[in-house]
C-alpha positions as a Markdown table, in Angstrom:
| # | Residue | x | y | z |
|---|---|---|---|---|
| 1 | Unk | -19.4 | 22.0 | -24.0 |
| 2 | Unk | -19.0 | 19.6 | -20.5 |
| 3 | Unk | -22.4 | 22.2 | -19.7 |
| 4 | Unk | -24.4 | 21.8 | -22.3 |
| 5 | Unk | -23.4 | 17.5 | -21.8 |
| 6 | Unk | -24.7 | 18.0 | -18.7 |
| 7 | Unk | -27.9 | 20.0 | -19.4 |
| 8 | Unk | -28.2 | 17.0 | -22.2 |
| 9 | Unk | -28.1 | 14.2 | -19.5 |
| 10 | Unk | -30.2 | 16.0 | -17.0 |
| 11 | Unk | -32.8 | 16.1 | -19.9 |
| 12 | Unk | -32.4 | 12.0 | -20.9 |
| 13 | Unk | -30.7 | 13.0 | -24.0 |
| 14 | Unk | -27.4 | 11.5 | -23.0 |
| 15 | Unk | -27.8 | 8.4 | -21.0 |
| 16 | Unk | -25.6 | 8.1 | -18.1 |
| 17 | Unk | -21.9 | 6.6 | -18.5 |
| 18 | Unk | -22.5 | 3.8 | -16.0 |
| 19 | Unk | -26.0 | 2.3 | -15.7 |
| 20 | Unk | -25.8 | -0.7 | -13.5 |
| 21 | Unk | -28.0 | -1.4 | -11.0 |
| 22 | Unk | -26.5 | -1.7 | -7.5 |
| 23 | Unk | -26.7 | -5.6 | -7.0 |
| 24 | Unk | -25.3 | -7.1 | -4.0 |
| 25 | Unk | -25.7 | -10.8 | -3.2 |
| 26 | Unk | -27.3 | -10.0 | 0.3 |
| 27 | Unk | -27.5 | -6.3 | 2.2 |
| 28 | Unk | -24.5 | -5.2 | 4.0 |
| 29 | Unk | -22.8 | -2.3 | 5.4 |
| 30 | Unk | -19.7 | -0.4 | 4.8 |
| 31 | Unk | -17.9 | 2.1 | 6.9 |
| 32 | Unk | -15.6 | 5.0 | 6.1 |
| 33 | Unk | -12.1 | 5.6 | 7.2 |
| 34 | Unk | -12.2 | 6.2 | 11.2 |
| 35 | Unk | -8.8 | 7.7 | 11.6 |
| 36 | Unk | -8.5 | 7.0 | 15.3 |
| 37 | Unk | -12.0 | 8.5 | 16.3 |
| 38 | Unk | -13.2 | 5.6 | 18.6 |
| 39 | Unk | -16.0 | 7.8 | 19.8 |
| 40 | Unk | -17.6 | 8.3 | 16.3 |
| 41 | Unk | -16.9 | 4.5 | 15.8 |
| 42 | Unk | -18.9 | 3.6 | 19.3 |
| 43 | Unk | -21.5 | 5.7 | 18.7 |
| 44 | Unk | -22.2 | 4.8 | 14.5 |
| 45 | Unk | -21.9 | 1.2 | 15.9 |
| 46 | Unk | -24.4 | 1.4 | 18.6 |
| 47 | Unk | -27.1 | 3.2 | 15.4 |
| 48 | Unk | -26.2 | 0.4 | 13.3 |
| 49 | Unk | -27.0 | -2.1 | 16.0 |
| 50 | Unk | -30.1 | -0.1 | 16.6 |
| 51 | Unk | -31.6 | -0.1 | 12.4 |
| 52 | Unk | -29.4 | -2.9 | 11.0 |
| 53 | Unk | -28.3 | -5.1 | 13.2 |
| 54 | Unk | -27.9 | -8.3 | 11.5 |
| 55 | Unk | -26.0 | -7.0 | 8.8 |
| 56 | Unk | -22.4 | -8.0 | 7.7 |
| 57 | Unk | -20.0 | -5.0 | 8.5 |
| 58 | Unk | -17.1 | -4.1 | 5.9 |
| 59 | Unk | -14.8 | -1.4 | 7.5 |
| 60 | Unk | -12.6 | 0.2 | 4.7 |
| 61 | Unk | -9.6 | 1.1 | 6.3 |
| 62 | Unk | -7.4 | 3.7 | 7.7 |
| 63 | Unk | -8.1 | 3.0 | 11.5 |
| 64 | Unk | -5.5 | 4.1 | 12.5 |
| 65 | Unk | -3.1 | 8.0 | 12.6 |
| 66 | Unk | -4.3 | 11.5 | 13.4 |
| 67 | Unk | -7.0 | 11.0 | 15.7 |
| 68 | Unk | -6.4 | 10.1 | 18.7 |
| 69 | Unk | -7.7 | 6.8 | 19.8 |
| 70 | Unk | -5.9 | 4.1 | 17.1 |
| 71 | Unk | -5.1 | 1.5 | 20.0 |
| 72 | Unk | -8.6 | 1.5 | 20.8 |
| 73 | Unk | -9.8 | 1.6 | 17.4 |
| 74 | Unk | -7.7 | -1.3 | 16.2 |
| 75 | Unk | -8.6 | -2.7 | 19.4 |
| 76 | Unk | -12.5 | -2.6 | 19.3 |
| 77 | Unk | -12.1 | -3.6 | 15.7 |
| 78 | Unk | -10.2 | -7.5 | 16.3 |
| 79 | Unk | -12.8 | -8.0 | 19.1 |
| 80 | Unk | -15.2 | -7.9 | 16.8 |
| 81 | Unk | -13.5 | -9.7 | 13.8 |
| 82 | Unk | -13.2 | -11.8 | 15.9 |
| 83 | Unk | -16.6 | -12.4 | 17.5 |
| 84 | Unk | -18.3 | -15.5 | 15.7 |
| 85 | Unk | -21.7 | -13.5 | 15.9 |
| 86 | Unk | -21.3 | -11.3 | 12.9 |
| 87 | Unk | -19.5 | -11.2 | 9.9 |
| 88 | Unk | -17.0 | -8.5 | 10.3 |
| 89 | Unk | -14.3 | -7.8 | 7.6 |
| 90 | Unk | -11.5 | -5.4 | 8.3 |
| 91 | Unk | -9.8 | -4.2 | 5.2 |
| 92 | Unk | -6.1 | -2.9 | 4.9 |
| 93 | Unk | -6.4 | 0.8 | 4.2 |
| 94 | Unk | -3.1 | 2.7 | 3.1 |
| 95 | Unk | -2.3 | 4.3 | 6.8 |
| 96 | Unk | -2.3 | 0.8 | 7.8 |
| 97 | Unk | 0.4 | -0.5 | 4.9 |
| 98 | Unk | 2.5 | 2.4 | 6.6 |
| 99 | Unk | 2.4 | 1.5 | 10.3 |
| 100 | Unk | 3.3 | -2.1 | 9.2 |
| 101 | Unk | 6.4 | -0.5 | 6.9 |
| 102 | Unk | 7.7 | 1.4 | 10.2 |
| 103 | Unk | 7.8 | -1.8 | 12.1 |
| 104 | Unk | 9.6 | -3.5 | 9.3 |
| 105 | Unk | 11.6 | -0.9 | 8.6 |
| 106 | Unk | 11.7 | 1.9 | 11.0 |
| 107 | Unk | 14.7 | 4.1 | 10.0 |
| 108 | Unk | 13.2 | 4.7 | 6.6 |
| 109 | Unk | 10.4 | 5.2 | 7.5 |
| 110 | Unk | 9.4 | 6.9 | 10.3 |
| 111 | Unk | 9.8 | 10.1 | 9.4 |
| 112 | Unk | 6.9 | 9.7 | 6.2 |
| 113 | Unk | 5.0 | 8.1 | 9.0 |
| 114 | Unk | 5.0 | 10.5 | 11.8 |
| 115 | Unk | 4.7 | 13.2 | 9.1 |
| 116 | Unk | 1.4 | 11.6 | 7.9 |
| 117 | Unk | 0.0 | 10.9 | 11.8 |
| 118 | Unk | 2.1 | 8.7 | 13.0 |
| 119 | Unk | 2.6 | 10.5 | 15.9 |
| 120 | Unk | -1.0 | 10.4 | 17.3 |
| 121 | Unk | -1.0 | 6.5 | 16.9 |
| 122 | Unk | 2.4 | 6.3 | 18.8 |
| 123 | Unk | 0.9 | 8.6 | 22.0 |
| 124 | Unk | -2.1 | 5.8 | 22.0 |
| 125 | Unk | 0.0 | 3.2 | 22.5 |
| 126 | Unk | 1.5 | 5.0 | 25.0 |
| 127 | Unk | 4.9 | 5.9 | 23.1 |
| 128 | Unk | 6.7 | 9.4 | 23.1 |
| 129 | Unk | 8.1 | 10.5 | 20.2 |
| 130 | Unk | 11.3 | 12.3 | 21.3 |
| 131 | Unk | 12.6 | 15.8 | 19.5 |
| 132 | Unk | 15.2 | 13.8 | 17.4 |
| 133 | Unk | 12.5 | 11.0 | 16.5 |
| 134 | Unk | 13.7 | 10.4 | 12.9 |
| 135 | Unk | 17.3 | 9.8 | 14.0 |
| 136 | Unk | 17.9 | 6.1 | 13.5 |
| 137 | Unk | 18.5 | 5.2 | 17.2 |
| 138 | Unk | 14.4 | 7.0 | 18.1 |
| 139 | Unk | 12.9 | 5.6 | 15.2 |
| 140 | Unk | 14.3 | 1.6 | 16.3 |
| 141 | Unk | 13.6 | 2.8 | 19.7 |
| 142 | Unk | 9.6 | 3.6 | 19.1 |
| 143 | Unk | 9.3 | 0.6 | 17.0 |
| 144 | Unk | 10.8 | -1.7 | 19.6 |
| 145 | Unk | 8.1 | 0.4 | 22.4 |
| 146 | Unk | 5.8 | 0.0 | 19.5 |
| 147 | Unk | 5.9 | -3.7 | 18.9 |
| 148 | Unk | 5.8 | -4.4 | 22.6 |
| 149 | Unk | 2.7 | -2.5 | 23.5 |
| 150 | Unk | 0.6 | -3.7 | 20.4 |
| 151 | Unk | 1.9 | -7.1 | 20.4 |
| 152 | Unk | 2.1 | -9.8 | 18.5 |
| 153 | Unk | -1.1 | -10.8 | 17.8 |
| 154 | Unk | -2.6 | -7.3 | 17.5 |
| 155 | Unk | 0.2 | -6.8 | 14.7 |
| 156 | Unk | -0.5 | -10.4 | 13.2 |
| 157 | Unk | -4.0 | -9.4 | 12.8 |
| 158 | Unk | -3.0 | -6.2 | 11.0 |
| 159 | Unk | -0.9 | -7.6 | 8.8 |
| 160 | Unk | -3.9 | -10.1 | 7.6 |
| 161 | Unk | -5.8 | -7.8 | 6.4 |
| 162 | Unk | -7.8 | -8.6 | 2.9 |
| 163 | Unk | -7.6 | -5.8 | -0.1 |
| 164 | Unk | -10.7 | -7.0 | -1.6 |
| 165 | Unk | -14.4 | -8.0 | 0.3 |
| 166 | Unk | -16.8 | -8.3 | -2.7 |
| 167 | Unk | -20.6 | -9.0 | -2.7 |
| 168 | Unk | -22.8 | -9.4 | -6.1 |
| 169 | Unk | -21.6 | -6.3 | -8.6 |
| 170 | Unk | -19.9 | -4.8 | -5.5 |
| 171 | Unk | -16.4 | -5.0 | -4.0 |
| 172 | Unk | -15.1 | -2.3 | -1.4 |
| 173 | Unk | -11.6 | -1.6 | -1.6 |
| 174 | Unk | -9.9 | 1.3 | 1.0 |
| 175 | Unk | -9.2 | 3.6 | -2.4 |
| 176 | Unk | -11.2 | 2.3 | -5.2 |
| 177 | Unk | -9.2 | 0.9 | -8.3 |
| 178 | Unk | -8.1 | 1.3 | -12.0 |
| 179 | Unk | -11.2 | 1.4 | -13.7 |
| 180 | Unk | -10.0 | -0.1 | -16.7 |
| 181 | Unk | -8.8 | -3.5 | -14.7 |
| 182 | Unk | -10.3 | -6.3 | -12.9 |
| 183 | Unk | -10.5 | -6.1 | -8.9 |
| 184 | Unk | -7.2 | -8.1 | -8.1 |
| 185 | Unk | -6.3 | -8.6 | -4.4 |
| 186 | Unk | -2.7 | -7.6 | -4.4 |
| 187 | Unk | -1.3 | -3.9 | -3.8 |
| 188 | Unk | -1.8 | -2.7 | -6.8 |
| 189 | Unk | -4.2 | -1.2 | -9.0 |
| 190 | Unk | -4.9 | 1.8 | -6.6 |
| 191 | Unk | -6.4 | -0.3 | -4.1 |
| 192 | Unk | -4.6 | 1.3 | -1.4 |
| 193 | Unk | -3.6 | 4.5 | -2.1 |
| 194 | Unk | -5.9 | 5.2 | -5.2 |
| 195 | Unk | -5.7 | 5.7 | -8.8 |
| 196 | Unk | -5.9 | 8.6 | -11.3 |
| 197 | Unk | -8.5 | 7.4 | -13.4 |
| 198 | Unk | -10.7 | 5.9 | -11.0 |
| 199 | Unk | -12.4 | 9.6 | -9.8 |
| 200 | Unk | -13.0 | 10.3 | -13.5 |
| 201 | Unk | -13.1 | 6.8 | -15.6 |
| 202 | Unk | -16.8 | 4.8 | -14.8 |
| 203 | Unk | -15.8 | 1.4 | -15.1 |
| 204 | Unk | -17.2 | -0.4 | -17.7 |
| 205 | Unk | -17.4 | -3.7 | -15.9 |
| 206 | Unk | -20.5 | -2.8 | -14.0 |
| 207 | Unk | -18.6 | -3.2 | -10.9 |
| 208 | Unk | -19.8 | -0.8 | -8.4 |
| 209 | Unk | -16.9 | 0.2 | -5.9 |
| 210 | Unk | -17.4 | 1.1 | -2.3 |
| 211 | Unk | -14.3 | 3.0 | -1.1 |
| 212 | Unk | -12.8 | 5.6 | 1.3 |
| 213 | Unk | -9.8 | 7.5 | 1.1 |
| 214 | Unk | -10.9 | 11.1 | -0.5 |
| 215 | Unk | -12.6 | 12.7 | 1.5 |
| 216 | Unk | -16.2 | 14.0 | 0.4 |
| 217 | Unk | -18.0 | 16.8 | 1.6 |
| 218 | Unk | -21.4 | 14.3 | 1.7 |
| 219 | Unk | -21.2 | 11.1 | 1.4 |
| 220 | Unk | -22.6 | 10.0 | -2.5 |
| 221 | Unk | -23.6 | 7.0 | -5.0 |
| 222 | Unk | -22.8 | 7.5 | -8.3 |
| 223 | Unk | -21.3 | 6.7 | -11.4 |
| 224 | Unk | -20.5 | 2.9 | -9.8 |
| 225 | Unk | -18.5 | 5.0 | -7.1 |
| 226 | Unk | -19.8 | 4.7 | -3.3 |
| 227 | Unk | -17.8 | 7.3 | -1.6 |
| 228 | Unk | -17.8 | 7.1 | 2.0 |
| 229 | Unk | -14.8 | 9.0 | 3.6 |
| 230 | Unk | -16.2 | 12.2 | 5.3 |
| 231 | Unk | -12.7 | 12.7 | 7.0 |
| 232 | Unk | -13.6 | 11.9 | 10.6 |
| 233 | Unk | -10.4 | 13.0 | 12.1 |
| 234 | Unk | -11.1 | 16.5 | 10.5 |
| 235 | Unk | -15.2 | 16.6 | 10.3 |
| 236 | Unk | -16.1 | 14.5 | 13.3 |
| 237 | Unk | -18.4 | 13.1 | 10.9 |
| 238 | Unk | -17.8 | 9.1 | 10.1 |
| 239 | Unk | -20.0 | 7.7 | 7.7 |
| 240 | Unk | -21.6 | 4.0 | 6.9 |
| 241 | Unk | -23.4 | 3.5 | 3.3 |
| 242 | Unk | -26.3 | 0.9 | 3.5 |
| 243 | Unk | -26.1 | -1.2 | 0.8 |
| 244 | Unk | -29.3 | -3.1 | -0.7 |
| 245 | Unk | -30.2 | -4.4 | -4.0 |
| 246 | Unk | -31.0 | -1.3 | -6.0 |
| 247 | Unk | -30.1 | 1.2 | -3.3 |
| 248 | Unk | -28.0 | 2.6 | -1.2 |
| 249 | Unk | -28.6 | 4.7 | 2.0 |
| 250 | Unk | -26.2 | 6.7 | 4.5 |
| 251 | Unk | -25.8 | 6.9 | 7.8 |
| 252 | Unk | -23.4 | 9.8 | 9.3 |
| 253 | Unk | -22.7 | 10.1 | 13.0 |
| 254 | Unk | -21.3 | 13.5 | 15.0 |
């Protein structure tokens, strides 16, 4: 049956679910999860800079864990949030939420960290992660060595980070949302580490929803779902979606 609904829709018998029209208030760009792979970030950058360079930059997230570069990465990133030259906006992905967690609460939580790339953020700071690293006494030890080597206003910045940034009929969020909800800036609805029914549910809002988070073989625009995670960390390939009023182009850098 799902193939002969398909055939159906390829022929304009069935209409597609969602049928909005991509409508930002003004063009901007937004930029997949970069995972600690400051080289792919420099060099989609430098592109951008080249074709669009007066456009606003939304970054979804997950900076940071299991490439190897996070400090720069988080780095590069506040210098230019902080620039007044462009509108940059930094969103809090969920590898984020659980760096901040281990500072707030290392002996908890270090071992879900480390075990989900915590480790290669530590070594870019400059912190070892000894063989007993999940024993209480490490885990305050690499949060205190941590702490000192981001420092305080590098962790003050991360822990600003905005949910939401929304444009016209689009909002990008690091995990898209629950379809069946409006876009609420609070950790919930998915925002941060997804939700089942937003792969599967179109909204029915006409919200389009820019996201990262699952990783996609190519990088793709449909059913109000702009997916833009092409797993740098394991690809090499970080992706940026173009976003226009009534369309949507890709830009993927190796």
């Amino acid at each position: 049956m799902t193939g002969f609904r398909n055939l159906l829709r390829r022929m304009g018998a069935i209409k597609p679910e969602f049928q909005a029209e991509i409508a930002p208030e003004h063009p901007f760009v937004a930029i997949g999860d970069i995972h600690g792979r400051d080289d792919l970030l420099g060099n989609l950058l430098k592109q951008l800079e080249e074709q669009v360079p007066n456009l606003p930059l939304v970054f979804a997230g997950d900076y940071v864990d299991r490439g190897p570069d996070s400090a720069k990465v988080l780095a590069r990133l506040m210098a230019l949030s902080e620039s007044p030259l462009k509108s940059i906006t930094c969103l809090m992905g969920n590898h984020e939420t659980i760096l901040l967690d281990f500072l707030d609460h290392p002996e908890s939580m270090a071992r879900q960290w480390l075990r989900n790339g915590g480790v290669a953020t530590l070594e870019s700071f400059g912190v070892s992660v000894p063989d007993d690293s999940a024993s209480p006494k490490a885990a305050r030890l690499m949060r205190d060595q941590l702490v000192e080597t981001m420092g305080t206003q590098m962790i003050a910045w991360l822990r600003s980070r905005p949910l939401v940034w929304q444009s016209g009929n689009v909002a990008a969020t690091h995990a898209g949302a629950d379809p069946k909800c409006p876009i609420e800036p609070r950790r919930g609805h998915g925002l941060l580490w997804g939700h089942p029914d937003f792969l599967k549910t179109p909204r029915k809002d006409g919200l389009w929803i820019v996201h990262g988070h699952f990783i996609v073989d190519a990088p793709c625009a449909e059913q109000g779902r702009i997916s833009i995670d092409t797993g740098a960390y394991r690809t090499g390939r970080l992706t940026a979606a173009i976003v226009e009023p009534g369309n949507v182009t890709f830009l993927t850098c190796e």
